[in-house]
N, CA and C atoms as an extended XYZ file, in Angstrom:
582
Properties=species:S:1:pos:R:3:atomname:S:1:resname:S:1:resid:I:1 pbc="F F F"
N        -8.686        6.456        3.344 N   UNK     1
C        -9.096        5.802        4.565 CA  UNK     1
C        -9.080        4.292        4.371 C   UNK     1
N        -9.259        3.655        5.285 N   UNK     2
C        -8.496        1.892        5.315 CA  UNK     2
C        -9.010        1.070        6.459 C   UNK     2
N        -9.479        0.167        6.581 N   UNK     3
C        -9.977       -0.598        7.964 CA  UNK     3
C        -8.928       -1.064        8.547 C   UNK     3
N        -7.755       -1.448        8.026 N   UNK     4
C        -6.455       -2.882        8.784 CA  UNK     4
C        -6.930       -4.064        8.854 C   UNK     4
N        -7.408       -4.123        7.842 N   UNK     5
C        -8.119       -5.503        6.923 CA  UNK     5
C        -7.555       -5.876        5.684 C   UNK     5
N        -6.311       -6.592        6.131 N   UNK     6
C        -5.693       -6.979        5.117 CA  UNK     6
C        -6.360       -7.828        4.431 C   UNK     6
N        -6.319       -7.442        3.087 N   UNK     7
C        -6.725       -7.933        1.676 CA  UNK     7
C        -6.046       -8.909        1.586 C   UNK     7
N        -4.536       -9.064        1.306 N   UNK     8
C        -3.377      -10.208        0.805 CA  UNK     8
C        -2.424       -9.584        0.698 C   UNK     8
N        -1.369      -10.747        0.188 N   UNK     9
C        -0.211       -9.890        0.364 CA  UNK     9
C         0.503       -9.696       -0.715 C   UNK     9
N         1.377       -8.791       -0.969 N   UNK    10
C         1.903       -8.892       -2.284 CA  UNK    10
C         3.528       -9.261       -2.684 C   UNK    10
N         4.305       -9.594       -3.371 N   UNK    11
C         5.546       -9.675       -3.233 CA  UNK    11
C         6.239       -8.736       -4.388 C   UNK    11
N         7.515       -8.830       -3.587 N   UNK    12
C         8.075       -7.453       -4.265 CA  UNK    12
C         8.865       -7.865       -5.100 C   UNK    12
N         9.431       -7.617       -6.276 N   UNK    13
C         9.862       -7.821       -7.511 CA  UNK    13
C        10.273       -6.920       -7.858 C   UNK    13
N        10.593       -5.828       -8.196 N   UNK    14
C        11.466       -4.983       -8.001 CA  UNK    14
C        11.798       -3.271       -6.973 C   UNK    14
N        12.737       -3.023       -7.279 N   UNK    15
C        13.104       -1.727       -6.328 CA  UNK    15
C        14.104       -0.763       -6.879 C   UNK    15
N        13.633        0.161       -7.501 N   UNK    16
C        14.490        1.369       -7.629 CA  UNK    16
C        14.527        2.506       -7.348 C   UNK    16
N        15.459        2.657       -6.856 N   UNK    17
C        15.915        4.721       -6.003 CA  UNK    17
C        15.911        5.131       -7.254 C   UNK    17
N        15.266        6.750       -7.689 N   UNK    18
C        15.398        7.705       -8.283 CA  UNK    18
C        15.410        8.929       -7.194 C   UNK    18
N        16.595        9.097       -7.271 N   UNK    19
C        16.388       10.305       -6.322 CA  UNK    19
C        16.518       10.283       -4.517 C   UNK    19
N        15.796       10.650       -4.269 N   UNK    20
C        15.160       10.325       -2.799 CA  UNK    20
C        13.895        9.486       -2.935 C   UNK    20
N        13.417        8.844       -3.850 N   UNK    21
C        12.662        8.515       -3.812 CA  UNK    21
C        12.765        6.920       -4.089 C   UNK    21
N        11.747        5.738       -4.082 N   UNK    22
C        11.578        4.621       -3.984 CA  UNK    22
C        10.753        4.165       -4.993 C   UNK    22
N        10.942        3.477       -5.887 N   UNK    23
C         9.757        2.859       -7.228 CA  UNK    23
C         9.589        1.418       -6.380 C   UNK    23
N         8.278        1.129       -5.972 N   UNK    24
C         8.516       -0.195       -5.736 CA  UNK    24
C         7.706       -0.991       -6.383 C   UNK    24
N         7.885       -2.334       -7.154 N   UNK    25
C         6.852       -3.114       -8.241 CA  UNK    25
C         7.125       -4.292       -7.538 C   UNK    25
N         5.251       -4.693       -7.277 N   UNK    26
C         4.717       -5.540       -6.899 CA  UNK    26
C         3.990       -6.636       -7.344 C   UNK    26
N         4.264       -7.887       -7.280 N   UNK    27
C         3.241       -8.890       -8.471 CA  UNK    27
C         1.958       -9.042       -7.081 C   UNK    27
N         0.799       -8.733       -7.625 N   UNK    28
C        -0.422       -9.053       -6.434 CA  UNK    28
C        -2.041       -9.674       -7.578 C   UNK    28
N        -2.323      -10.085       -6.714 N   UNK    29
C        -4.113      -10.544       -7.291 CA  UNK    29
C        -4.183       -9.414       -7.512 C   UNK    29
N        -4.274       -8.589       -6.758 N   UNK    30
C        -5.126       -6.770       -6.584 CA  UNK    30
C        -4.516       -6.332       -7.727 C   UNK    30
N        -3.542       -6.712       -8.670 N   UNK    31
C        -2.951       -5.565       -9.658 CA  UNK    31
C        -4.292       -5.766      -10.806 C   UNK    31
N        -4.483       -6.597      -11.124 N   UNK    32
C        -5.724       -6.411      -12.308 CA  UNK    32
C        -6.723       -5.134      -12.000 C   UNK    32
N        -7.231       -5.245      -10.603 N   UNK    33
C        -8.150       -3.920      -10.283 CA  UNK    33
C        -8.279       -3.274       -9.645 C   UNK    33
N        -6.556       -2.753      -10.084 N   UNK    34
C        -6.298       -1.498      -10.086 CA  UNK    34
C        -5.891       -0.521      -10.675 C   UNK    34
N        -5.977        0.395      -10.658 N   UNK    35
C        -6.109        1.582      -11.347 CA  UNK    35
C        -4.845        2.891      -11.087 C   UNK    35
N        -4.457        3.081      -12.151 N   UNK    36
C        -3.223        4.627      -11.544 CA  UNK    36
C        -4.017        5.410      -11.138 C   UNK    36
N        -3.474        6.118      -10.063 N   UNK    37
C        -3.894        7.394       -8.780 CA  UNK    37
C        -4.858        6.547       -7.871 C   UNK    37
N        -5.163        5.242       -7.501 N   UNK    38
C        -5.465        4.604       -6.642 CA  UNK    38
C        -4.202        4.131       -5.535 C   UNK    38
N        -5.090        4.668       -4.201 N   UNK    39
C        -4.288        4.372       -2.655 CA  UNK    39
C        -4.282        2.999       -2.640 C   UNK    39
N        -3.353        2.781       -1.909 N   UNK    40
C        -3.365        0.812       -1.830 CA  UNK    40
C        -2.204        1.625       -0.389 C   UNK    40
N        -2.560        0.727        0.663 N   UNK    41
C        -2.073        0.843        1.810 CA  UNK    41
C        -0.860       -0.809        2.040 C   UNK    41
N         0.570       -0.024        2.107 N   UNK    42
C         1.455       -0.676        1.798 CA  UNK    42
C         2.379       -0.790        3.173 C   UNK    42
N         1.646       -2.465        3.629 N   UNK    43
C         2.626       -2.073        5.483 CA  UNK    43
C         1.976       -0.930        6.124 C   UNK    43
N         0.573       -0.632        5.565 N   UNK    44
C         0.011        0.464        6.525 CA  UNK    44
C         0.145        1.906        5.886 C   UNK    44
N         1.076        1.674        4.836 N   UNK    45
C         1.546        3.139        4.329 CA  UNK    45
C         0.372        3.153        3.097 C   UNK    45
N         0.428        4.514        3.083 N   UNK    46
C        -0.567        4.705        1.983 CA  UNK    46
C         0.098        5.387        0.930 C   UNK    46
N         0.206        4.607       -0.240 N   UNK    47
C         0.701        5.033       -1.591 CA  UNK    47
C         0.231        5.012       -2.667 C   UNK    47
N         0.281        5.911       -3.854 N   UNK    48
C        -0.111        5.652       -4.809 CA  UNK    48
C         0.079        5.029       -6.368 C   UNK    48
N        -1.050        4.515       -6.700 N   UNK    49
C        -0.663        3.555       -8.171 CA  UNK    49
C        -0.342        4.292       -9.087 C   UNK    49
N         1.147        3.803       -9.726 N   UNK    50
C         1.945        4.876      -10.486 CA  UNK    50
C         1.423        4.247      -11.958 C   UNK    50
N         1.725        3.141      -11.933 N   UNK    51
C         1.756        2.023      -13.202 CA  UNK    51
C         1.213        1.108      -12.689 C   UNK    51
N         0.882        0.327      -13.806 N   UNK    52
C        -0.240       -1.632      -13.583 CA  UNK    52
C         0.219       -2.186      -14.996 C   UNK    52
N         0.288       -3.143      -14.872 N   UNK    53
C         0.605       -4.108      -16.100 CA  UNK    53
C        -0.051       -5.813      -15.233 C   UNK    53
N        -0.876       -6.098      -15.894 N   UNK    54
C        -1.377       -7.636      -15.485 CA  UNK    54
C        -1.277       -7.838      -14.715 C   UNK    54
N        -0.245       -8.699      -13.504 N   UNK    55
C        -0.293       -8.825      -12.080 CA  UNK    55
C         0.477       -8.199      -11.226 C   UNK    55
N         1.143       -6.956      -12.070 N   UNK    56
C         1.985       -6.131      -11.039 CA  UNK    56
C         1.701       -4.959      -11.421 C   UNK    56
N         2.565       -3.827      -10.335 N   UNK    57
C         1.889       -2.752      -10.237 CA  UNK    57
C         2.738       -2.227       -9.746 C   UNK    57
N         3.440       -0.653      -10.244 N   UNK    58
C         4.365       -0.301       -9.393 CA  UNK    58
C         3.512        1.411       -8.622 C   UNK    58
N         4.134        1.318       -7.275 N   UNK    59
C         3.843        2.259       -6.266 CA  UNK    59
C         5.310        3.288       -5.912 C   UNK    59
N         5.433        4.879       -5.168 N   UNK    60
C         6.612        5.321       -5.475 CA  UNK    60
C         6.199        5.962       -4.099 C   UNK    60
N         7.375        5.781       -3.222 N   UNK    61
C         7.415        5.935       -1.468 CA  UNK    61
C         8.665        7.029       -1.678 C   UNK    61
N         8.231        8.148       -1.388 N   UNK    62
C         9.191        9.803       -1.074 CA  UNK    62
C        10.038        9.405        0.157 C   UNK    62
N        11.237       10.285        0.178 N   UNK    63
C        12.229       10.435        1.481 CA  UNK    63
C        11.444       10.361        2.683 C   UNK    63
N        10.034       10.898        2.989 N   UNK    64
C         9.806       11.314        4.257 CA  UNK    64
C         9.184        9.873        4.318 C   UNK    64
N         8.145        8.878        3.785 N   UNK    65
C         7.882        8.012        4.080 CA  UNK    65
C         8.942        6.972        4.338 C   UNK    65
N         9.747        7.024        3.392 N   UNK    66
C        11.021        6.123        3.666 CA  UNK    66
C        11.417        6.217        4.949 C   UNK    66
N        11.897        7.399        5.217 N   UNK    67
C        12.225        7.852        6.985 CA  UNK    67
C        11.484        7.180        8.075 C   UNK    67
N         9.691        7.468        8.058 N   UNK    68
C         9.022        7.103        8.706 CA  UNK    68
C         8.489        5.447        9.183 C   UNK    68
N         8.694        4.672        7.967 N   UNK    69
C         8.659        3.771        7.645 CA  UNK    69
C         9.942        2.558        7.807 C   UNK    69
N         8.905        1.109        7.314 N   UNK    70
C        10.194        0.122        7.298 CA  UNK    70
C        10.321       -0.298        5.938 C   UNK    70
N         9.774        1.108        4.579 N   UNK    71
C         9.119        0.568        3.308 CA  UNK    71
C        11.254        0.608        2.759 C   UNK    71
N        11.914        1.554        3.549 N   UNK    72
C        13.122        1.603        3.358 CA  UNK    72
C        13.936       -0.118        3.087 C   UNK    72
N        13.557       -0.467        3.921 N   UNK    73
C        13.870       -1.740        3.906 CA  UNK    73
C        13.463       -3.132        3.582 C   UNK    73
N        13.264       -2.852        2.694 N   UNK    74
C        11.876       -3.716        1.901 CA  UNK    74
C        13.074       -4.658        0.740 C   UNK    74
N        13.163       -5.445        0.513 N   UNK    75
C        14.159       -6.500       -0.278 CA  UNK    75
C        13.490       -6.940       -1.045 C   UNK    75
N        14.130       -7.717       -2.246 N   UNK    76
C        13.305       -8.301       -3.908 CA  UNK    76
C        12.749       -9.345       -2.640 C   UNK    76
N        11.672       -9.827       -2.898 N   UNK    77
C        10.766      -11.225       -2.513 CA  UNK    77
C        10.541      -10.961       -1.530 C   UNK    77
N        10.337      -10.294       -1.092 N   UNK    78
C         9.833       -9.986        0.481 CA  UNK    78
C         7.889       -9.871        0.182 C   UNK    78
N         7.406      -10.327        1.378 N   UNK    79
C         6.132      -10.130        1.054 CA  UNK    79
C         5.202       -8.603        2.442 C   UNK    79
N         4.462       -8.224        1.544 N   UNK    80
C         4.368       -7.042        2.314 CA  UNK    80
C         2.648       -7.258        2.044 C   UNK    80
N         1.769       -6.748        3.311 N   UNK    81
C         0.555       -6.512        3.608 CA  UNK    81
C        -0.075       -5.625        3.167 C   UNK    81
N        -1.398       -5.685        2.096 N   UNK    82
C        -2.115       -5.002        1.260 CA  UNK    82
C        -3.331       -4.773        1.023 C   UNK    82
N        -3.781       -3.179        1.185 N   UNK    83
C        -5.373       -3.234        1.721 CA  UNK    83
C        -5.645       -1.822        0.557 C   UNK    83
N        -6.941       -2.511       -0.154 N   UNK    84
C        -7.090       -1.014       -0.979 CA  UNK    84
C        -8.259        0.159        0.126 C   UNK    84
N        -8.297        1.132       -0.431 N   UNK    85
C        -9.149        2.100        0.561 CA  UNK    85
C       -10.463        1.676        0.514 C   UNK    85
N       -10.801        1.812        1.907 N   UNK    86
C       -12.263        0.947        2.023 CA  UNK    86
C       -13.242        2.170        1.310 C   UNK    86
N       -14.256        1.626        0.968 N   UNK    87
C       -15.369        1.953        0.657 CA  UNK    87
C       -16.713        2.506        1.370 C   UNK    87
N       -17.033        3.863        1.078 N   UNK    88
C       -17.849        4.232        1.877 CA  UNK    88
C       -19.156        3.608        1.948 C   UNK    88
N       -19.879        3.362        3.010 N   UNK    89
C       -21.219        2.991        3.385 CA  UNK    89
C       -21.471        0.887        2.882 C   UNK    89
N       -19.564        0.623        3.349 N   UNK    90
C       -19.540       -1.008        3.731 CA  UNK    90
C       -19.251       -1.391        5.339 C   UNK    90
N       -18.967       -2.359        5.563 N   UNK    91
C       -18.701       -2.489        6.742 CA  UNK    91
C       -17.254       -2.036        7.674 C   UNK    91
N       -17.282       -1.376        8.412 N   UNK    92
C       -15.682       -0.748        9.076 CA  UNK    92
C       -15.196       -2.139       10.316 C   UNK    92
N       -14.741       -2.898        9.255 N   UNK    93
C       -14.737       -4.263       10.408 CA  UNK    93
C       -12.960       -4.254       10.932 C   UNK    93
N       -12.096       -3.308       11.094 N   UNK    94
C       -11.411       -3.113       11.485 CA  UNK    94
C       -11.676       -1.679       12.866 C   UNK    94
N       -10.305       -1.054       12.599 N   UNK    95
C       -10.785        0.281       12.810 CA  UNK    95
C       -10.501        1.401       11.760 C   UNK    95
N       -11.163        2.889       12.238 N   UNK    96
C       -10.595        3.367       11.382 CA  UNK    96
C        -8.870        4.250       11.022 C   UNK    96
N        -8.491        3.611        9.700 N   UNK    97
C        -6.984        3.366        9.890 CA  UNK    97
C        -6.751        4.713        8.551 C   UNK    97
N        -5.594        5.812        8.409 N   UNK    98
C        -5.168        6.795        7.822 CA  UNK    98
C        -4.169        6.521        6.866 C   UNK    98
N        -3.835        5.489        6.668 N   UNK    99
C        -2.595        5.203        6.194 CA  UNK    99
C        -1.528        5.708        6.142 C   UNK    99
N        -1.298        6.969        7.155 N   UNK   100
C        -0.491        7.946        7.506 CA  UNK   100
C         0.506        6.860        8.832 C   UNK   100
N         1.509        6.326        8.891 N   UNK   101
C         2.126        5.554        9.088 CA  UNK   101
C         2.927        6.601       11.074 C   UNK   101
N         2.795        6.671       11.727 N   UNK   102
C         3.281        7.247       12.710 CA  UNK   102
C         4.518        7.280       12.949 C   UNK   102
N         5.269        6.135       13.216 N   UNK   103
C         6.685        5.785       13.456 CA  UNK   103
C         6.814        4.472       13.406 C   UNK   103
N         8.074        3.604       13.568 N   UNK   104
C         8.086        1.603       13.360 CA  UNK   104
C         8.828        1.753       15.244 C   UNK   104
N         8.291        0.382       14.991 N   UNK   105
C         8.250       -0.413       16.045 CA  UNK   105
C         9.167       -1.591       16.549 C   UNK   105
N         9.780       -2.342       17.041 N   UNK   106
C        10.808       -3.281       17.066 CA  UNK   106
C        10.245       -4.813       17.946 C   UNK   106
N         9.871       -5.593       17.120 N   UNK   107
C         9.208       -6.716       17.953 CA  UNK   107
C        10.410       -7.219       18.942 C   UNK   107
N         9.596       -7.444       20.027 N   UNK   108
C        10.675       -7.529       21.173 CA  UNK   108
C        10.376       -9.055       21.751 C   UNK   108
N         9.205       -9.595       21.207 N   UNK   109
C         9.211      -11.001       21.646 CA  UNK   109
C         7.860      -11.331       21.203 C   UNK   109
N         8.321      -13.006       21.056 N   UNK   110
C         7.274      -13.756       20.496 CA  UNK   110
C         6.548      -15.120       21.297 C   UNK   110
N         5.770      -15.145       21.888 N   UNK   111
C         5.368      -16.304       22.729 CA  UNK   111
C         3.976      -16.961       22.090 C   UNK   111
N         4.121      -18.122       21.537 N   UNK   112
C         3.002      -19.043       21.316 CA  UNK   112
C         2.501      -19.473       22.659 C   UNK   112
N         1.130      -19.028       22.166 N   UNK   113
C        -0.275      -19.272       23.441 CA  UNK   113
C        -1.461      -19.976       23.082 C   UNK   113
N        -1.703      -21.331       23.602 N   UNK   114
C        -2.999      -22.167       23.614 CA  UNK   114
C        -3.663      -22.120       21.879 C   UNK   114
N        -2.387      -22.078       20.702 N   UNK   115
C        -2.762      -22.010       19.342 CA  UNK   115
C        -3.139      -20.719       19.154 C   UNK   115
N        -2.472      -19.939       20.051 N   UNK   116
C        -2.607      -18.275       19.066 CA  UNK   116
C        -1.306      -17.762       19.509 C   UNK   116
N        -0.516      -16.521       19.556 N   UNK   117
C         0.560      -15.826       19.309 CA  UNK   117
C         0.785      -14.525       20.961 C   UNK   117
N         1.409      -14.099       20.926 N   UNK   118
C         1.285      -13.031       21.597 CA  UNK   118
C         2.710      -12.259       20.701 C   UNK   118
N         2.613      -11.145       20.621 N   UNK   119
C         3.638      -10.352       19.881 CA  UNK   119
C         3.827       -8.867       20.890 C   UNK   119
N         5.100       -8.953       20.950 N   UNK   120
C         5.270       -7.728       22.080 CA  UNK   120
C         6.126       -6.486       20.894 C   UNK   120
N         5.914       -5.564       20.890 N   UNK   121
C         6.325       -4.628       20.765 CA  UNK   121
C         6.858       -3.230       21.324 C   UNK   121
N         8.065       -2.575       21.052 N   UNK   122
C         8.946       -1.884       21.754 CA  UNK   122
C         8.793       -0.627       20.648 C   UNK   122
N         8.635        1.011       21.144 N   UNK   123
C         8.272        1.805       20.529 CA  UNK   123
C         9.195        3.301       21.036 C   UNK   123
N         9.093        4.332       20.848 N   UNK   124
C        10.011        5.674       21.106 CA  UNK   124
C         8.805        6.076       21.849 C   UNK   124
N         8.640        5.735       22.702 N   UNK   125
C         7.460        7.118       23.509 CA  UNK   125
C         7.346        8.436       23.639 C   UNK   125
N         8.752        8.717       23.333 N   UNK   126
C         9.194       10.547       23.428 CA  UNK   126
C         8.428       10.754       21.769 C   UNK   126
N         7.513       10.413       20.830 N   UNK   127
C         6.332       11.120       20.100 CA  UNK   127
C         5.110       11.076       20.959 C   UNK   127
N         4.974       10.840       22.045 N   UNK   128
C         3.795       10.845       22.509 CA  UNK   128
C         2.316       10.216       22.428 C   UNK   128
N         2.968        9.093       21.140 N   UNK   129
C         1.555        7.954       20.762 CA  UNK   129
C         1.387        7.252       21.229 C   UNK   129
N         0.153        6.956       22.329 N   UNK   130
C        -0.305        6.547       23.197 CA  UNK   130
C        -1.063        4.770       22.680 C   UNK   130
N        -1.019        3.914       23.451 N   UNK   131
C        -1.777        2.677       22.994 CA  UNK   131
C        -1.925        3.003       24.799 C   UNK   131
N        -3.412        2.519       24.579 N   UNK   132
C        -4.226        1.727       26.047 CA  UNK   132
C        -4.486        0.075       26.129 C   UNK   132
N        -5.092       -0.051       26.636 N   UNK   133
C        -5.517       -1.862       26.966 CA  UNK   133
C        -6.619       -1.832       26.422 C   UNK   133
N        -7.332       -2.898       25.242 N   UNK   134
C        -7.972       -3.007       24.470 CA  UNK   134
C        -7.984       -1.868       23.763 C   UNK   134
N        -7.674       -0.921       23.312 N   UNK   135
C        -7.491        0.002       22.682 CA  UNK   135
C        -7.331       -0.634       21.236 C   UNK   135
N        -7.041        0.806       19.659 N   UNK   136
C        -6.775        0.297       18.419 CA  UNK   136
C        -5.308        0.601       18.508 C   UNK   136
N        -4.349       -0.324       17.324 N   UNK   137
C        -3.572        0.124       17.109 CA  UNK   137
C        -3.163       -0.695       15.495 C   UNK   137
N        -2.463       -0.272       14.603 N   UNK   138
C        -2.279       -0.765       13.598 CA  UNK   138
C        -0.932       -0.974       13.516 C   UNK   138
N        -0.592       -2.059       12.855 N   UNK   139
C         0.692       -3.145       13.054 CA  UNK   139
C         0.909       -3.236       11.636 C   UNK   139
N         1.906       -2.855       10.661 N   UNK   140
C         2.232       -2.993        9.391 CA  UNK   140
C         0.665       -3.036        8.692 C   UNK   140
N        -0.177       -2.441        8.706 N   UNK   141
C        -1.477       -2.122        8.455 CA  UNK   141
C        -2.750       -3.121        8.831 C   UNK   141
N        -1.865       -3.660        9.987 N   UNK   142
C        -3.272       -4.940       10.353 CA  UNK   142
C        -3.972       -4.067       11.424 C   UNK   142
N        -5.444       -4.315       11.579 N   UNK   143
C        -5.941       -3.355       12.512 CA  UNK   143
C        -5.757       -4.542       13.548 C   UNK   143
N        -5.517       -4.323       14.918 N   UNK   144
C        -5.503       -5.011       16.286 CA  UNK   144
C        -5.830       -4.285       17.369 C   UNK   144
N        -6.063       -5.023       18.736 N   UNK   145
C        -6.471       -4.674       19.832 CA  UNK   145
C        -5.317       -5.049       20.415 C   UNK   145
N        -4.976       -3.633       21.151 N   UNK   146
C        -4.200       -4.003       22.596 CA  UNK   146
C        -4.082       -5.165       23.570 C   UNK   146
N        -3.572       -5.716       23.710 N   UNK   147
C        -3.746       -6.676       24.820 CA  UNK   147
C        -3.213       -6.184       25.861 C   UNK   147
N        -1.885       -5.673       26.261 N   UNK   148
C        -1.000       -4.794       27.443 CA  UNK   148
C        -0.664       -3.722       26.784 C   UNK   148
N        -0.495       -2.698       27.294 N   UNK   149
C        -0.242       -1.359       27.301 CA  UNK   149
C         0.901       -0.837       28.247 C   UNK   149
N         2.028       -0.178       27.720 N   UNK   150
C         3.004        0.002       28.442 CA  UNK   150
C         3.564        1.524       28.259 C   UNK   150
N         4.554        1.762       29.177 N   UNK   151
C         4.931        3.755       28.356 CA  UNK   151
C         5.090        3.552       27.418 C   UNK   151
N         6.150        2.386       26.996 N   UNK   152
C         6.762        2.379       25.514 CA  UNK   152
C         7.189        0.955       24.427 C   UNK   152
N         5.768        0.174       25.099 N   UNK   153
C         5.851       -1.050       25.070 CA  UNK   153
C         4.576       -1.432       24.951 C   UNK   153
N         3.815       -2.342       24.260 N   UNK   154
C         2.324       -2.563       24.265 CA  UNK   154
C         2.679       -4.354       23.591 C   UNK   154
N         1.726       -5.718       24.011 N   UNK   155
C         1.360       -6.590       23.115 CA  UNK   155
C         0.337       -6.747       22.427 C   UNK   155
N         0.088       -7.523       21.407 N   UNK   156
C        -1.038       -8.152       20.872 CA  UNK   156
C        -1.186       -9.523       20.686 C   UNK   156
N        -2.642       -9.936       20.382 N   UNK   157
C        -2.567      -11.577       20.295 CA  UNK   157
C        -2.957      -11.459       18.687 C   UNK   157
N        -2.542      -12.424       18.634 N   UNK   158
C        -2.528      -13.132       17.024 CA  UNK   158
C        -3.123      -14.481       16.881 C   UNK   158
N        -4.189      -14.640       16.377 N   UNK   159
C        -4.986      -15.646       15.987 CA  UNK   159
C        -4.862      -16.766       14.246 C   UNK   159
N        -4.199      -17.625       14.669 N   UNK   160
C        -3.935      -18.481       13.648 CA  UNK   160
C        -4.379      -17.787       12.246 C   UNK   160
N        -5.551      -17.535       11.865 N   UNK   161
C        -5.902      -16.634       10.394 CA  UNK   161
C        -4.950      -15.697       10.332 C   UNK   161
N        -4.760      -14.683       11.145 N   UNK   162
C        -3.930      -13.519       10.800 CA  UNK   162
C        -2.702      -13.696       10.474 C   UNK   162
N        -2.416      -14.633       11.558 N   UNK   163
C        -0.917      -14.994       11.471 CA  UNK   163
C         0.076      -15.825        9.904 C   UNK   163
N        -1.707      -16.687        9.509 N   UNK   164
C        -1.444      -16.919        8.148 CA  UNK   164
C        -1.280      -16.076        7.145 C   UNK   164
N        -1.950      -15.422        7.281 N   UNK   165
C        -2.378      -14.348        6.174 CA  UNK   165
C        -2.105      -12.650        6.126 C   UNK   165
N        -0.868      -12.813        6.841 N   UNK   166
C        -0.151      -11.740        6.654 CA  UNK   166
C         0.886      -11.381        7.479 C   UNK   166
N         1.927      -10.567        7.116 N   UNK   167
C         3.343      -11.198        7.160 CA  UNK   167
C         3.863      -10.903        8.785 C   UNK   167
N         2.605      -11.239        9.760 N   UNK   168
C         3.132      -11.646       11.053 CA  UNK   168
C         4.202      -13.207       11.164 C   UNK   168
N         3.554      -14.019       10.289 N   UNK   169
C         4.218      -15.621       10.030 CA  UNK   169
C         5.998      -15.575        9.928 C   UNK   169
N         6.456      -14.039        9.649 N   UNK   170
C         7.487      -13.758        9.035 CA  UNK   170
C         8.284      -12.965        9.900 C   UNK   170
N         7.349      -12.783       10.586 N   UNK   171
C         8.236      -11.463       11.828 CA  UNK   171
C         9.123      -12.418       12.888 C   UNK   171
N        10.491      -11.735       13.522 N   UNK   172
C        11.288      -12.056       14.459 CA  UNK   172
C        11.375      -11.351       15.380 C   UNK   172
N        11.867      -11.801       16.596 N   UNK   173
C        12.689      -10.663       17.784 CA  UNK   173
C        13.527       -9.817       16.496 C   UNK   173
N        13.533       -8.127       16.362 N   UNK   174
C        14.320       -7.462       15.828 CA  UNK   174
C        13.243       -7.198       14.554 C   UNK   174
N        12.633       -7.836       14.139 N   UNK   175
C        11.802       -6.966       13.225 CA  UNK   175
C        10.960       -5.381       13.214 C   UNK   175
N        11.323       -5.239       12.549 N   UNK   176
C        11.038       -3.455       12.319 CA  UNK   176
C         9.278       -3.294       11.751 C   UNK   176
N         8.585       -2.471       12.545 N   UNK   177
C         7.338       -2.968       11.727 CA  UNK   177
C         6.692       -1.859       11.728 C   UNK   177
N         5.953       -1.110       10.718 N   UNK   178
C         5.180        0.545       10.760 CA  UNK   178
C         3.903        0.568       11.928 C   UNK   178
N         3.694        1.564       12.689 N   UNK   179
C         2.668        1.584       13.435 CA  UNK   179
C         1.716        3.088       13.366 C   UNK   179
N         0.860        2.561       13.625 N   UNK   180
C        -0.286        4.038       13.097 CA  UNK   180
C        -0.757        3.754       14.486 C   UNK   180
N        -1.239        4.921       15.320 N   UNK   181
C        -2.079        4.719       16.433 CA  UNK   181
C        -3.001        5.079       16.012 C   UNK   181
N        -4.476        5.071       17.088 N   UNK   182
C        -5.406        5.241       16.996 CA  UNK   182
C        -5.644        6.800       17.004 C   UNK   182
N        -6.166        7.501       15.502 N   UNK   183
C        -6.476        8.679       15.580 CA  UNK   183
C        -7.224        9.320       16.199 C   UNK   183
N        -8.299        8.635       17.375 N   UNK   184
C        -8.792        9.314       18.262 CA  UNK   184
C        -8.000        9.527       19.145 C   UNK   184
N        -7.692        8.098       19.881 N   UNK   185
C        -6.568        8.893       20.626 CA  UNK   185
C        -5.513        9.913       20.674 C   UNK   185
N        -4.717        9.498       19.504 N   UNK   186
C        -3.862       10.967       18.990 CA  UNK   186
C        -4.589       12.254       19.342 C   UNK   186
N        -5.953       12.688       19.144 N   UNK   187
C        -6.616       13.894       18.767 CA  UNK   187
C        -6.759       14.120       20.140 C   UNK   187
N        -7.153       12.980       21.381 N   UNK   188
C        -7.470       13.436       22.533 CA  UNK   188
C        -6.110       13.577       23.784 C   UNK   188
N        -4.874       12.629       23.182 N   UNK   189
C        -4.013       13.111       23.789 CA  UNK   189
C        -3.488       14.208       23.630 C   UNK   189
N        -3.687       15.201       22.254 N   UNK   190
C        -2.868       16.150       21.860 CA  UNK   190
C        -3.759       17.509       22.749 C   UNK   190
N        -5.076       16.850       23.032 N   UNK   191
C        -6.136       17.980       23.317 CA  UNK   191
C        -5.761       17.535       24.971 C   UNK   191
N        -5.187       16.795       25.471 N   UNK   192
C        -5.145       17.019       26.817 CA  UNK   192
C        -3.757       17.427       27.207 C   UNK   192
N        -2.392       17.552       26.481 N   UNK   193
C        -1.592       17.713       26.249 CA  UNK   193
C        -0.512       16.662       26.818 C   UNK   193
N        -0.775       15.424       26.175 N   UNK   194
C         0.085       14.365       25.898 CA  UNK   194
C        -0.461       13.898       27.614 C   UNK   194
């Protein structure tokens, strides 16, 4: 479990396919304390610590996450958004986030507003994951609020901190980005039948 309270970010340093599968090694602050078989939520995805050595740490993303994900497309130096699993009985100052990654998203536009952001996003509606207006939704594992809500289209605002501090600063029209909806909703659209 995970708030979308990004910690920092980490950069990627290496990448190797075995298989269907993905080794990815990361240099981060967080590699000192951490630990193998520890979740670290990667772009929202939740993976586990294979190896650690001093400031890096390698994590290993299967075919189906690859699929689901934009971890497929992840390049040497790229910097990616990093949250370890929150802790029970601290504060849930996000929402609550699964690291179970839903489907990606395609930023469809970017408009600077009065020193904050607006970020529009474009989605497959035929899965049936619903965003409302002020609603949760998680953005490469940042937790956010809805601002518009659309069939297959929703924005958010972005506030100078966030935008620093994690790899919204980096996103374009055409960026690919993982999205988790809100698991209540999921549970109550599936119970009303979409």
């Amino acid at each position: 479990m995970f708030t979308g309270i990004i910690e920092t970010l980490g950069e990627v340093l290496r990448l190797e396919r075995e298989g269907g599968n993905l080794h990815i090694t990361l240099k981060s602050g967080l590699a000192p304390e951490l630990k193998i078989d520890q979740s670290v939520a990667h772009n929202g995805a939740c993976l586990t610590v294979v190896a650690v050595w001093e400031n890096t740490y390698t994590v290993t993303a299967i075919a189906e996450t690859l699929q689901k994900t934009n971890l497929g497309q992840l390049k040497v130096g790229e910097k990616v958004n990093l949250e370890r699993a929150m802790i029970l009985g601290s504060r849930l100052d996000g929402h609550i986030v699964q690291g179970h990654v839903d489907q990606t998203g395609v930023c469809t536009a970017i408009e600077k507003e009065n020193g904050s952001w607006i970020f529009t996003f474009h989605y497959d509606s035929g899965t049936g994951n619903p965003t409302i207006q002020k609603g949760s939704i998680t953005i490469d594992g940042t937790s956010l609020t809805v601002v518009d809500s659309g069939t297959d289209s929703f924005s958010v605002a972005i506030i100078p901190y966030t935008y620093e501090h994690t790899r919204f600063n980096a996103y374009e029209v055409g960026t690919v980005v993982n999205l988790e909806f809100d698991v209540i909703g999921k549970y109550v659209a599936k119970l009303m039948g979409n």
